[in-house]
PDB file with one MODEL, atoms N, CA, C and O in Angstrom:
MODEL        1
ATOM      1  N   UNK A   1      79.739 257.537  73.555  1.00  0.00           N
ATOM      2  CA  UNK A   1      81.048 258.149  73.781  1.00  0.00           C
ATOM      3  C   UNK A   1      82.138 257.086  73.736  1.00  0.00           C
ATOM      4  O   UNK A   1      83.215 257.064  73.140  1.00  0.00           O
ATOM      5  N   UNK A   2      81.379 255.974  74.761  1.00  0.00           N
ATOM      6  CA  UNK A   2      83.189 254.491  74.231  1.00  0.00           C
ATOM      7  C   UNK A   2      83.087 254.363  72.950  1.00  0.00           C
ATOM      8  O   UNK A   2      84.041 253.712  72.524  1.00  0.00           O
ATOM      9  N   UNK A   3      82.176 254.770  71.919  1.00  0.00           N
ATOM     10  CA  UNK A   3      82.394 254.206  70.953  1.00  0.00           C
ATOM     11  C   UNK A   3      83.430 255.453  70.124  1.00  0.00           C
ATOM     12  O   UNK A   3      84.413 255.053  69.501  1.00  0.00           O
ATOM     13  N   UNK A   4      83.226 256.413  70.163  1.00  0.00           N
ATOM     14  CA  UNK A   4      83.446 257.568  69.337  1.00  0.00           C
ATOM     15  C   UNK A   4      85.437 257.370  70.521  1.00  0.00           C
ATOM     16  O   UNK A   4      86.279 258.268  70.497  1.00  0.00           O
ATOM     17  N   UNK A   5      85.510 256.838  70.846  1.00  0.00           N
ATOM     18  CA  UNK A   5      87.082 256.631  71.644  1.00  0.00           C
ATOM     19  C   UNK A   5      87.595 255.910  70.775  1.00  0.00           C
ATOM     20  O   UNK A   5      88.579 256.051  70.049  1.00  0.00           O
ATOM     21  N   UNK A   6      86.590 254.848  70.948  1.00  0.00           N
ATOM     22  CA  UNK A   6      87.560 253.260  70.318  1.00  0.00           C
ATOM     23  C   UNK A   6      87.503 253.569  69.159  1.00  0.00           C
ATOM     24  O   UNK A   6      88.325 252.898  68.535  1.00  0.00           O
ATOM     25  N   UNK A   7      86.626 254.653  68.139  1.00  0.00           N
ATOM     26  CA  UNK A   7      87.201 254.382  66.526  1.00  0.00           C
ATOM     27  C   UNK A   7      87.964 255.297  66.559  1.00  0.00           C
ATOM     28  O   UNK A   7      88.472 255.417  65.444  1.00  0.00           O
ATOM     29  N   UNK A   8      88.439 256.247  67.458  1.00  0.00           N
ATOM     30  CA  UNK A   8      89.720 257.392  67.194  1.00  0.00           C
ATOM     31  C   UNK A   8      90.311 256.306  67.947  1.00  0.00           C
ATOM     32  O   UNK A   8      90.169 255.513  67.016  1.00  0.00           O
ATOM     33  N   UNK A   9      90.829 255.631  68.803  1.00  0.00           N
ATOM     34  CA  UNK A   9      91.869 254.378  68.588  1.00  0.00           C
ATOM     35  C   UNK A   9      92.173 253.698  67.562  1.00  0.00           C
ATOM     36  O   UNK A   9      93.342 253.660  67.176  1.00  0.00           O
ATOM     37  N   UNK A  10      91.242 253.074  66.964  1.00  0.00           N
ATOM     38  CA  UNK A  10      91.141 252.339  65.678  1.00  0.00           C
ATOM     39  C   UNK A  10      91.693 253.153  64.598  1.00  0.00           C
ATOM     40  O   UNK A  10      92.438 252.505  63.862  1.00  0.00           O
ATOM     41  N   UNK A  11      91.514 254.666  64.215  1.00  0.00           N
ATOM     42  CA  UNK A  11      92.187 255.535  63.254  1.00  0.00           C
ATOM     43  C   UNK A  11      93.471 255.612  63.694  1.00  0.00           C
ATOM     44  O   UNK A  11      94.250 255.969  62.810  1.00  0.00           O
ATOM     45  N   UNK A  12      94.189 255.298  65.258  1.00  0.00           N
ATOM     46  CA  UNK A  12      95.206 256.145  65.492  1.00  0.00           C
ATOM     47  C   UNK A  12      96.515 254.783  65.108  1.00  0.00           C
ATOM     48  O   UNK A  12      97.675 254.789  64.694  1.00  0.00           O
ATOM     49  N   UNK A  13      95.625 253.850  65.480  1.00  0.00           N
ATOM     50  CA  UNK A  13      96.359 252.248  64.900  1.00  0.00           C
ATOM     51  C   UNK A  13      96.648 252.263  63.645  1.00  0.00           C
ATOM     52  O   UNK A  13      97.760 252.155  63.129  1.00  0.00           O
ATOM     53  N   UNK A  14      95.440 252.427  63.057  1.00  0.00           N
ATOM     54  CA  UNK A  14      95.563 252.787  61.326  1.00  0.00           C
ATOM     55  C   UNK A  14      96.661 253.630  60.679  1.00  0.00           C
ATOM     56  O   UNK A  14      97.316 253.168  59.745  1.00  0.00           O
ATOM     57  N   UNK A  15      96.856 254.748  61.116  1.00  0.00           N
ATOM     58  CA  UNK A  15      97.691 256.333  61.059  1.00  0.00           C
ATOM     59  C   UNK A  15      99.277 255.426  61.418  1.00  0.00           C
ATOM     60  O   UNK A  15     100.069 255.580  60.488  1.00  0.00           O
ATOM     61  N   UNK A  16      99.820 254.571  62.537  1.00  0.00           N
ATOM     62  CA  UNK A  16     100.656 254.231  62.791  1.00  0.00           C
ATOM     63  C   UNK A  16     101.183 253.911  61.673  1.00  0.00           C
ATOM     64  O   UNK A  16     102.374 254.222  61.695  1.00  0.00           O
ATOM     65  N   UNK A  17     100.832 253.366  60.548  1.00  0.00           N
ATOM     66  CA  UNK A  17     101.664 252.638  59.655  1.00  0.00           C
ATOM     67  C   UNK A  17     102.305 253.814  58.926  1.00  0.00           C
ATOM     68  O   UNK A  17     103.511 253.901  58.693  1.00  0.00           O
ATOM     69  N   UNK A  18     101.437 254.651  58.613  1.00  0.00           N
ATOM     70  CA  UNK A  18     101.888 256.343  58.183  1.00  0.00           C
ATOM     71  C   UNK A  18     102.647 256.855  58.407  1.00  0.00           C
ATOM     72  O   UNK A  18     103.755 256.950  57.880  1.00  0.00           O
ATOM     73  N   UNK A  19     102.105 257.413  59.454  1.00  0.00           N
ATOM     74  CA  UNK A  19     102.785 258.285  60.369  1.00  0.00           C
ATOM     75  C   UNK A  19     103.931 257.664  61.238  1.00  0.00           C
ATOM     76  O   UNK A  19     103.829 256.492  61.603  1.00  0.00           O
ATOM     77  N   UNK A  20     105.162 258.521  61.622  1.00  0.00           N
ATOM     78  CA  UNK A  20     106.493 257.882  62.375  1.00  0.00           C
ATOM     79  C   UNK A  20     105.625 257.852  63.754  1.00  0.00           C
ATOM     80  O   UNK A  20     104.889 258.729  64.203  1.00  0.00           O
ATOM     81  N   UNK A  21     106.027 256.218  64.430  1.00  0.00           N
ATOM     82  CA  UNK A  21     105.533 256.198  66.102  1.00  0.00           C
ATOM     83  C   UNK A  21     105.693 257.473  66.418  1.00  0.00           C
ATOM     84  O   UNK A  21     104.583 258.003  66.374  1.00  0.00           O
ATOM     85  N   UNK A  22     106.636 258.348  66.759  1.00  0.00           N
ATOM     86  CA  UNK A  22     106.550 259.240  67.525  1.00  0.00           C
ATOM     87  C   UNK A  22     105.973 260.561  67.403  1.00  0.00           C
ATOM     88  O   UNK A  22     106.006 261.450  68.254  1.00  0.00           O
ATOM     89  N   UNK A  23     105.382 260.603  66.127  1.00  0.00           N
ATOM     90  CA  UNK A  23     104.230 261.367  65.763  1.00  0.00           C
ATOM     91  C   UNK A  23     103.527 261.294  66.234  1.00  0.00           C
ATOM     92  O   UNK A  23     103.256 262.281  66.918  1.00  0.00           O
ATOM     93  N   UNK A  24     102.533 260.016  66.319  1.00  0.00           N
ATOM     94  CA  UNK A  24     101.482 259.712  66.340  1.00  0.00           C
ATOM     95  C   UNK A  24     101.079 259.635  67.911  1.00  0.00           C
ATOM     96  O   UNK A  24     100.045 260.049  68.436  1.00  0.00           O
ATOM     97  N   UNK A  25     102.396 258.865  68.625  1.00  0.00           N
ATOM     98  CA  UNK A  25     102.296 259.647  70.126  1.00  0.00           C
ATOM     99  C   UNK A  25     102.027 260.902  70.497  1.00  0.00           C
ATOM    100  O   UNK A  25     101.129 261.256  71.261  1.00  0.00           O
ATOM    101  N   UNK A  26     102.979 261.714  69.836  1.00  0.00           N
ATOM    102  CA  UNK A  26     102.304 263.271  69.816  1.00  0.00           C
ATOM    103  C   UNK A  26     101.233 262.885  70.102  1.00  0.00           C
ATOM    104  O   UNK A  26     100.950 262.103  71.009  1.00  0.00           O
ATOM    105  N   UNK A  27     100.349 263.532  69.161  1.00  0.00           N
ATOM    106  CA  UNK A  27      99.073 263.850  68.433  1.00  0.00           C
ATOM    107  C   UNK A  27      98.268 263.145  69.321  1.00  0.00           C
ATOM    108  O   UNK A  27      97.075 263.441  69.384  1.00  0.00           O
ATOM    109  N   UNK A  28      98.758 262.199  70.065  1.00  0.00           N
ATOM    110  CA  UNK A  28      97.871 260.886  71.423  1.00  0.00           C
ATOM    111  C   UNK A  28      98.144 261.665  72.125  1.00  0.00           C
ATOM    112  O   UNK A  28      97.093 262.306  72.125  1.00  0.00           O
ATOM    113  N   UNK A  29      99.194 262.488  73.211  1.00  0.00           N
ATOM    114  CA  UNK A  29      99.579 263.040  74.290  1.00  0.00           C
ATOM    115  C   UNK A  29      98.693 264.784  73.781  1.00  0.00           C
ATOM    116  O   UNK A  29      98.157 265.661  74.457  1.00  0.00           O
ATOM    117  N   UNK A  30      98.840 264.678  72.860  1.00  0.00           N
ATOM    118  CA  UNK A  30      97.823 266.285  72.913  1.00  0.00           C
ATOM    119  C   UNK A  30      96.390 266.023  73.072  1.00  0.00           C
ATOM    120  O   UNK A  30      95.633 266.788  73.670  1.00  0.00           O
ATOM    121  N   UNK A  31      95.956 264.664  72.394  1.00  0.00           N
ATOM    122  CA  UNK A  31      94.525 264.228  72.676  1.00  0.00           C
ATOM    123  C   UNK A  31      94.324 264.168  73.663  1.00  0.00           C
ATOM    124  O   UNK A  31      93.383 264.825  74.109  1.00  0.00           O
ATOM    125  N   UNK A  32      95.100 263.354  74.507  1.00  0.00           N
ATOM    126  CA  UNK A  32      94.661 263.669  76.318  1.00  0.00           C
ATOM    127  C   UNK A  32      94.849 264.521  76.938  1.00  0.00           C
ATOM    128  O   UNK A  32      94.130 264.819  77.892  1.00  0.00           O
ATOM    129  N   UNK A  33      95.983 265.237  76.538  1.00  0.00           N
ATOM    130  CA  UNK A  33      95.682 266.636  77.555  1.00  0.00           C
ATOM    131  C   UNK A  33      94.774 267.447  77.451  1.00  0.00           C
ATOM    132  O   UNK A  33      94.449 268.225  78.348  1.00  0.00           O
ATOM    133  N   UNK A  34      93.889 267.317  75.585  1.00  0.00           N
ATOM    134  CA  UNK A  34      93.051 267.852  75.692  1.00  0.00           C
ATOM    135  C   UNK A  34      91.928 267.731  76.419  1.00  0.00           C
ATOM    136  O   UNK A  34      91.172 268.583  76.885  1.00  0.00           O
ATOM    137  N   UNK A  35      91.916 265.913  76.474  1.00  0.00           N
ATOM    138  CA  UNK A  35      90.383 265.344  77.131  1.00  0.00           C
ATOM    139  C   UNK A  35      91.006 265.831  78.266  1.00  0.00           C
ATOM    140  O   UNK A  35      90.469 266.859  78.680  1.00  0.00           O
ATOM    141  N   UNK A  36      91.852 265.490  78.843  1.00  0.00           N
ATOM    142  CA  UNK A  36      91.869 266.018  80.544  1.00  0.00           C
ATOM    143  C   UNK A  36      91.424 267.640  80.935  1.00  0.00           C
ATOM    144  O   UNK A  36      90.697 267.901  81.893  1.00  0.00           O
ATOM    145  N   UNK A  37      91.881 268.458  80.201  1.00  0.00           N
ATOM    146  CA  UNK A  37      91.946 269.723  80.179  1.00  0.00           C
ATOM    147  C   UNK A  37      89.945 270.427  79.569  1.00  0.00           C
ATOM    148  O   UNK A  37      89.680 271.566  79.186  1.00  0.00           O
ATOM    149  N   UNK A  38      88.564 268.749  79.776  1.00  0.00           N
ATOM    150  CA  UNK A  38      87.508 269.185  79.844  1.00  0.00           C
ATOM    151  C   UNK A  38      87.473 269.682  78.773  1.00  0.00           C
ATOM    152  O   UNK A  38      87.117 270.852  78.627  1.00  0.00           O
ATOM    153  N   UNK A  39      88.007 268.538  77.304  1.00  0.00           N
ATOM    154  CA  UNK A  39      87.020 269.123  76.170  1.00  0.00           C
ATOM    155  C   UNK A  39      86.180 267.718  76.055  1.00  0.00           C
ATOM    156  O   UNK A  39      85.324 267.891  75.187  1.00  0.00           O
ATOM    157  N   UNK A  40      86.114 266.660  76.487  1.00  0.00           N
ATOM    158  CA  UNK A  40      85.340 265.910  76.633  1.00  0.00           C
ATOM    159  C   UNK A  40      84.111 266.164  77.120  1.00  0.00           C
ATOM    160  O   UNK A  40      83.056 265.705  76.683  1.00  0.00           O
ATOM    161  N   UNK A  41      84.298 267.128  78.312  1.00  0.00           N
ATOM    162  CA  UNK A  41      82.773 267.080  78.633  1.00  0.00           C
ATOM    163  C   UNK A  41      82.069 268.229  77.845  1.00  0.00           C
ATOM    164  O   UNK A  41      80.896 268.600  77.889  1.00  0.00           O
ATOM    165  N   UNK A  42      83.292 268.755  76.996  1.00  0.00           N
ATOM    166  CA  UNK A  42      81.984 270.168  76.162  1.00  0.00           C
ATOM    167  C   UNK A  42      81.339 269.070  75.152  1.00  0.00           C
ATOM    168  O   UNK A  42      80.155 269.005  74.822  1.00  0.00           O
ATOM    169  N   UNK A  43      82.511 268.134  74.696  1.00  0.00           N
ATOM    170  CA  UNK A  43      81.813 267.195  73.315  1.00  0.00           C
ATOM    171  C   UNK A  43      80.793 266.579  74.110  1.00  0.00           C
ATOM    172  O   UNK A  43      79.717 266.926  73.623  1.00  0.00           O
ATOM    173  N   UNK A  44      80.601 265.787  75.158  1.00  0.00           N
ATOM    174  CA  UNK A  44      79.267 265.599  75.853  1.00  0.00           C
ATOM    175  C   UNK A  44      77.724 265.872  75.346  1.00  0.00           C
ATOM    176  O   UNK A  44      76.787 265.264  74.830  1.00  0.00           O
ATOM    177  N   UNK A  45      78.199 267.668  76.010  1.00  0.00           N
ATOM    178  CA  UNK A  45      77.527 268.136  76.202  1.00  0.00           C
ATOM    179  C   UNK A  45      76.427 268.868  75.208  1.00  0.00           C
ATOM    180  O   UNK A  45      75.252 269.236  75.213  1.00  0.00           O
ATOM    181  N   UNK A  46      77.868 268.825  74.145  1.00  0.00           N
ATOM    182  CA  UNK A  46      77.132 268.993  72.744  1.00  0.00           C
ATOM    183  C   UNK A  46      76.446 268.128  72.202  1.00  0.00           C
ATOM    184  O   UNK A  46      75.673 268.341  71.268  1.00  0.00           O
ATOM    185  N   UNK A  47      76.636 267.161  72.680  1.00  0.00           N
ATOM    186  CA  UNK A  47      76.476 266.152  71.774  1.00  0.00           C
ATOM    187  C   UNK A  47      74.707 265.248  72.580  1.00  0.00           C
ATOM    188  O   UNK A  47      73.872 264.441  72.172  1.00  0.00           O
ATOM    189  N   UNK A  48      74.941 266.002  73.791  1.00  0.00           N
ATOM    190  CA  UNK A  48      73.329 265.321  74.102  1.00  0.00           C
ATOM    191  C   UNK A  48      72.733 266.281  73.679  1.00  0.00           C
ATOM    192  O   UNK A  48      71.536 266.019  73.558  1.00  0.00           O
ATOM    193  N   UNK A  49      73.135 267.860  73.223  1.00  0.00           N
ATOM    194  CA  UNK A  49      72.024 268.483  72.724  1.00  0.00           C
ATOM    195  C   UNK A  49      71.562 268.484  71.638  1.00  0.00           C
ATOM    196  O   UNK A  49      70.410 268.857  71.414  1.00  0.00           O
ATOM    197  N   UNK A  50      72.197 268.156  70.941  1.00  0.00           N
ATOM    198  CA  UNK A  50      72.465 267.526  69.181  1.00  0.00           C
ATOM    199  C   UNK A  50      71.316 266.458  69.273  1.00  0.00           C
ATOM    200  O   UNK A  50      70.414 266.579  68.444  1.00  0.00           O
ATOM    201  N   UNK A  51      71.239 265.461  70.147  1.00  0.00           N
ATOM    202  CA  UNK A  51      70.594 263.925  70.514  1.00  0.00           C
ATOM    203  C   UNK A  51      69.094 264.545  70.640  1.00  0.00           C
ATOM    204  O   UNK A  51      68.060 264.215  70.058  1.00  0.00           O
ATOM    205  N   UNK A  52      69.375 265.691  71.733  1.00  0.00           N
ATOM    206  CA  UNK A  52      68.094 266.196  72.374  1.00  0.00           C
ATOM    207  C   UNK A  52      67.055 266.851  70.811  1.00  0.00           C
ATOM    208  O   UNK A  52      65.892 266.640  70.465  1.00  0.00           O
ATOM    209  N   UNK A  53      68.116 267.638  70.240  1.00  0.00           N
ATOM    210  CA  UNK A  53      67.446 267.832  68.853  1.00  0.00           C
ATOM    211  C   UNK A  53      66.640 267.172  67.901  1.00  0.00           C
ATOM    212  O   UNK A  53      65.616 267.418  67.265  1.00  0.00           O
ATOM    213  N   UNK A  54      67.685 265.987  68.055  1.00  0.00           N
ATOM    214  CA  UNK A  54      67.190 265.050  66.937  1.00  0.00           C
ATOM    215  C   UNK A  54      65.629 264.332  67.185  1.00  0.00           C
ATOM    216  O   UNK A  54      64.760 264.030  66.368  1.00  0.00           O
ATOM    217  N   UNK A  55      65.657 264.258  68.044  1.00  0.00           N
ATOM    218  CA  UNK A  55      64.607 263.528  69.183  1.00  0.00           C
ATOM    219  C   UNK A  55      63.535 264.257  69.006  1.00  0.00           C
ATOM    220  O   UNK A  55      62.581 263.479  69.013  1.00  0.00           O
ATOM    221  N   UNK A  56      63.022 265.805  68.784  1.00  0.00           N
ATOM    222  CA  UNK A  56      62.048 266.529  69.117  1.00  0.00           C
ATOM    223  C   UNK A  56      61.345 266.757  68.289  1.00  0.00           C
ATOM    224  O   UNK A  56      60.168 266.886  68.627  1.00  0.00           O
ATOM    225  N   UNK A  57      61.728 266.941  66.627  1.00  0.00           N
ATOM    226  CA  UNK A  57      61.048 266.725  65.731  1.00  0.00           C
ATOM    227  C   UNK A  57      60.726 265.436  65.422  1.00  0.00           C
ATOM    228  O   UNK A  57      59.949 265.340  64.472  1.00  0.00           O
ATOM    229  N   UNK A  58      61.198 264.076  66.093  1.00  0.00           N
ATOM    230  CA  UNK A  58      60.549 262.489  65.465  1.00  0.00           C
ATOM    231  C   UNK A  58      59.255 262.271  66.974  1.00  0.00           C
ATOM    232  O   UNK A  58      58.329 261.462  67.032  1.00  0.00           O
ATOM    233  N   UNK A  59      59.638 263.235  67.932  1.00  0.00           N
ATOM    234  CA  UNK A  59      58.523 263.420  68.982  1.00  0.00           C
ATOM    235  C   UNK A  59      56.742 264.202  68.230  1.00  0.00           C
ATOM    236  O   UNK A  59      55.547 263.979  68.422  1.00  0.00           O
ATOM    237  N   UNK A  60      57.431 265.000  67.494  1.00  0.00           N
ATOM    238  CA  UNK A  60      56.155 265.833  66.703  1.00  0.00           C
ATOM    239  C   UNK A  60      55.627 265.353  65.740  1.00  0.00           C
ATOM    240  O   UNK A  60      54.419 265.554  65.613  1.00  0.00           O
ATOM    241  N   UNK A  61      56.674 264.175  64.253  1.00  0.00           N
ATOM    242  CA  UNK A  61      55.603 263.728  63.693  1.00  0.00           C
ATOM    243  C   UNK A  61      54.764 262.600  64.051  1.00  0.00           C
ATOM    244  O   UNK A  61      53.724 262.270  63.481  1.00  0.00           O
ATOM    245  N   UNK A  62      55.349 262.000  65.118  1.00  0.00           N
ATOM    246  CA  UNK A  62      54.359 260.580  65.877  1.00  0.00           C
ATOM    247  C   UNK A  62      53.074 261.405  66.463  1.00  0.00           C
ATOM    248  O   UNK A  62      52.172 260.807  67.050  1.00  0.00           O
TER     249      UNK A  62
ENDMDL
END
């Protein structure tokens, strides 16, 4: 998960040269209200079941 942060930092640095600063703030202030507003923990949550997936068929051909 720090990682999947720091490269949407790394894109949002990138995007700056693009995009006007105060765009790109936007689009940062909606990202956190989203993470605050608990879509972080659905991506979580999806995302260990996704893990949990991946995991169960390399459990069956060993």
């Amino acid at each position: 998960m720090a990682a999947g942060i720091g490269f949407f930092m790394t894109m949002m640095i990138g995007a700056a040269d693009k995009i006007s600063e105060r765009g790109v703030w936007n689009i940062f202030a909606i990202w956190v209200s989203a993470t605050a507003g608990g879509a972080s923990g659905v991506f979580i949550n999806s995302f260990r079941k996704g893990m949990e997936m991946e995991r169960r068929p390399l459990e069956h051909k060993e």
